[in-house]
C-alpha positions in Angstrom: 0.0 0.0 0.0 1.3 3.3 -0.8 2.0 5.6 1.9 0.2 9.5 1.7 0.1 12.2 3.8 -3.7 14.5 3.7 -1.9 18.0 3.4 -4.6 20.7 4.6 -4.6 23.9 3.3 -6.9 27.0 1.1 -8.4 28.0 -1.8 -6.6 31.5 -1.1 -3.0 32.1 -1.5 -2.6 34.6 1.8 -0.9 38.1 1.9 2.3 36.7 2.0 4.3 34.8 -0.8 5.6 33.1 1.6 2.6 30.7 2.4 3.0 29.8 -1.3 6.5 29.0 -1.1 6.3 27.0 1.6 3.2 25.1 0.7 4.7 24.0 -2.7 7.7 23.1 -0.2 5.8 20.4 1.6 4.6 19.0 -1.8 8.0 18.6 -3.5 8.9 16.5 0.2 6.6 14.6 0.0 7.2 13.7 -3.7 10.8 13.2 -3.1 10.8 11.1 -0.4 8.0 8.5 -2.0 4.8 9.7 -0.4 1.6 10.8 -2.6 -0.4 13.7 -1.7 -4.1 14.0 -0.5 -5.9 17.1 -0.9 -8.7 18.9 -1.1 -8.5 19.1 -5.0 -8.2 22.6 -6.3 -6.1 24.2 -8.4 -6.2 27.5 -6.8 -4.1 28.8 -3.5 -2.0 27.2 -1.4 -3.9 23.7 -2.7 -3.1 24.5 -5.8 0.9 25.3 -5.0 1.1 22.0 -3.0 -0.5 20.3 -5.7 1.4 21.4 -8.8 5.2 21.1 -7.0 4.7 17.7 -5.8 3.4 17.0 -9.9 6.6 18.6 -10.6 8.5 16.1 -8.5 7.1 13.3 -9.9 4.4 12.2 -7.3 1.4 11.1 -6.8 -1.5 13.4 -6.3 -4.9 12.8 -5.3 -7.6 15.3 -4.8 -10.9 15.3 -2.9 -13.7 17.4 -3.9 -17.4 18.2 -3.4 -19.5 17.6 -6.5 -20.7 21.0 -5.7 -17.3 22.9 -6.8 -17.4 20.5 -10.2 -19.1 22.8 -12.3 -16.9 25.3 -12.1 -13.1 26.0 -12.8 -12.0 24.8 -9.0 -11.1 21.1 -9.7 -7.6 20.8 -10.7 -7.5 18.7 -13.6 -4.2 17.5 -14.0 -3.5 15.3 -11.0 -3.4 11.7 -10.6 -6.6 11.3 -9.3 -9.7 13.3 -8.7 -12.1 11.9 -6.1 -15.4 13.7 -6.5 -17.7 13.4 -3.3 -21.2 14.4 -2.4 -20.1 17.0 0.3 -18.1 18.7 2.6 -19.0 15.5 5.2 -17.4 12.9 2.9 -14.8 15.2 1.6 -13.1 15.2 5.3 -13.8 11.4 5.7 -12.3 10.2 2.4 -9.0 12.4 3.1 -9.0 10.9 6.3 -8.9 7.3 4.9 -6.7 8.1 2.1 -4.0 8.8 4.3 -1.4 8.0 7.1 -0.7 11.5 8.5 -1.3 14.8 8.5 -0.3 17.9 8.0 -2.1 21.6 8.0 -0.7 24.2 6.5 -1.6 28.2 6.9 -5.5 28.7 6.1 -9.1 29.7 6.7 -11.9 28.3 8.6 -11.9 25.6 6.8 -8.8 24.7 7.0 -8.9 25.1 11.1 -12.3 22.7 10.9 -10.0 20.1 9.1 -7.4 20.2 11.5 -9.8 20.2 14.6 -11.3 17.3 13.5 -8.5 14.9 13.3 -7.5 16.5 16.3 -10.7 15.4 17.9 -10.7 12.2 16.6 -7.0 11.3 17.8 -8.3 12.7 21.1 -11.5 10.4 21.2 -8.9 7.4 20.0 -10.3 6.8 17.0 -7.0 7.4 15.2 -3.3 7.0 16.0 -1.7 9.2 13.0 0.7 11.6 13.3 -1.2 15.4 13.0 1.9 18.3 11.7 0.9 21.7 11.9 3.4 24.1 9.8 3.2 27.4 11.6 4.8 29.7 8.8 6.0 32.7 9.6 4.2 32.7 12.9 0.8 32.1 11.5 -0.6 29.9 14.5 0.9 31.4 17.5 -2.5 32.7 18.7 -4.4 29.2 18.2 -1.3 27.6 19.7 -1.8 30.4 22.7 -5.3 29.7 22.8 -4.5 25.7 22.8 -2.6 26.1 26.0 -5.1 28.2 27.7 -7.0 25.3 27.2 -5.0 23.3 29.0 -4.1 25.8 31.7 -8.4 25.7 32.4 -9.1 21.8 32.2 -10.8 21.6 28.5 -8.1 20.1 27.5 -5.7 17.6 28.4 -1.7 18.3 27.8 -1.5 14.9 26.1 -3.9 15.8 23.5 -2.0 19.3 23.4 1.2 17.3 22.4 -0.5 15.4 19.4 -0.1 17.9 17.1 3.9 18.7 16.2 4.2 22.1 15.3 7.4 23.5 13.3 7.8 26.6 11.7 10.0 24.5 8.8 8.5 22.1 6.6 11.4 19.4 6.6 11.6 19.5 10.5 7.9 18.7 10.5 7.7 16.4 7.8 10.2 14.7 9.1 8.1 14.3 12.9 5.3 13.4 11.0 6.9 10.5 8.6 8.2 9.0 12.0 4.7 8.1 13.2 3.0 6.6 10.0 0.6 3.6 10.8 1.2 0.8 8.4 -2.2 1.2 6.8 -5.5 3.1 7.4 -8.5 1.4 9.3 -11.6 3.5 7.9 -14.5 2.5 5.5 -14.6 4.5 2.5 -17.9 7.0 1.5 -19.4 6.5 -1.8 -17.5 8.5 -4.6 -17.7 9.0 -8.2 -14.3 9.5 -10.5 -13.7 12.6 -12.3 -12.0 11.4 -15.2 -9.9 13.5 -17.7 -6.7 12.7 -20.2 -4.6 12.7 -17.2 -7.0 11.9 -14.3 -7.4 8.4 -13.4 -10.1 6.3 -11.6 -10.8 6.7 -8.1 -10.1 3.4 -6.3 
């Protein structure tokens, strides 16, 4: 079984060119040390640089996306694979079973929703991958403030703090994250139809 890592991430590309940098960083990693790519399947933002340099690297790519973005120019169309879903729902749970890790990168709310639910979900013990969060350029310090006032009150517990490594460099966190990887990937699969262009394949 091929080993990926979900990368999450936004439509947007941020204020900084940094974000973009960075995020087509984690893709050309990932490529280069064997692992394919899930995400969310656009071709715009930082999904779109993540995307495109791990292409450019020579690896696999597969992208998850809503039937409801479909009709319009959101779907990237030149990945490996192109998993269209019936909603946001299945989006998140398809990613999740496509993969061995995880890792968030800078992004908006729904990025944050992403990244709280596998949070969650490692909390509950209904998963034991690893969970990176790249804080670039200082873009989480406030959640991560907010995460340890958590703690400091009893919401949360500092074990479940710890599950998520967070590194301001993508190698030092890839590298935390690839040390974890579970062998395979223990969740059923929602329903999905295959986009299929000249160089999209079948979803499997």
């Amino acid at each position: 079984m091929k080993k990926r890592i979900t990368v999450f991430c936004g439509s947007s590309t941020g204020n900084d060119p940094r974000y973009l940098s960075q995020a087509a960083a984690v893709g050309t990693l990932l490529a280069e040390r064997g692992f394919g790519l899930v995400y969310g399947g656009a071709r715009y933002g930082t999904m779109g640089a993540v995307a495109d340099a791990a292409l450019a690297a020579g690896g696999e790519v597969i992208g998850v996306i809503p039937q409801h973005f479909v009709g319009g120019e959101a779907p990237h169309r030149g990945i490996t694979q192109l998993h269209v879903v019936a909603d946001m729902h299945v989006r998140k749970a398809r990613m999740i079973q496509l993969s061995q890790g995880f890792i968030a990168l800078p992004g908006g709310a729904g990025t944050l929703e992403e990244l709280f639910e596998v949070w969650t979900w490692a909390h509950l013990g209904m998963h034991t991958k690893p969970i990176g969060l790249l804080d670039a350029n200082g873009y989480y310090r406030l959640l991560l403030q907010f995460a340890d006032h958590m703690v400091t009150e009893g919401f949360l517990h500092q074990h479940s703090r710890d599950r998520v490594h967070v590194e301001a460099d993508p190698v030092t966190l890839l590298d935390k994250v690839l040390m974890e990887l579970e062998p395979e990937s223990h969740y059923p699969i929602p329903a999905a139809r295959s986009l299929k262009s000249p160089a999209v394949s079948g979803a499997h």
